[in-house]
N, C-alpha and C positions, 0 to 999 in steps of 0.2 A: 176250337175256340172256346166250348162249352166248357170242357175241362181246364183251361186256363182259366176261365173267370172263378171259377171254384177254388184252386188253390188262389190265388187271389183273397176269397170272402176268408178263407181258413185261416191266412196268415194274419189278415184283420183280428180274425178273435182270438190270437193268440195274441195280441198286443191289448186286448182288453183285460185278461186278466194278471197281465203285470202291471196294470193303472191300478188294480186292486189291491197289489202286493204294498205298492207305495203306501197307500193309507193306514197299511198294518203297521208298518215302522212309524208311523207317525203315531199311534194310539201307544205303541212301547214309551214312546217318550214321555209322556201325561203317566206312565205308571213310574217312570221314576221319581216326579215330583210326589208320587201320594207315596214313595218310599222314605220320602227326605222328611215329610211331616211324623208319621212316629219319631223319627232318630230325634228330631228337636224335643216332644215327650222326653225320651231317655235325658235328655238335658236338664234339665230341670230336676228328676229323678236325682241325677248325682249331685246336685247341689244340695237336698238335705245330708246327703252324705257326709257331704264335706263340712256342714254343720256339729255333726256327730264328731269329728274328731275335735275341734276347736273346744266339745264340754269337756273331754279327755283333758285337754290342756288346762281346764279353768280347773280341774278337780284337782292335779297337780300343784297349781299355783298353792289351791286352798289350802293341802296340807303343808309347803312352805311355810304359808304365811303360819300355820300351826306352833311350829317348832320358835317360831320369832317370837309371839305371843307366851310363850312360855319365857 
């Protein structure tokens, strides 16, 4: 009976360290939210970008309006 209370307590604390497994997956998920905060930087980032080409445009307009001006 001795040896059955044993495997008994064993299988217990093999069911303790899959309660621990759980809470790893849950700290995975908090690291994808501090993934999604840089990407939102990179956003902003491409918006002066997108600035830069709109001077390309105005620069072109300028020499149009050159040749009219003549």
């Amino acid at each position: 009976l001795s040896s059955t209370s044993t495997a008994s307590s064993a299988a217990t604390a093999t069911e303790a360290p899959a309660a621990t497994e759980a809470p790893a997956a849950t700290t995975a998920a908090p690291s994808t939210e501090t993934t999604t905060a840089p990407s939102t930087t990179e956003v902003p980032a491409a918006t002066p970008a997108a600035t830069t080409p709109t001077s390309e445009t105005n620069s072109t307009t300028s020499v149009v309006q050159a040749p009219i001006a003549c």
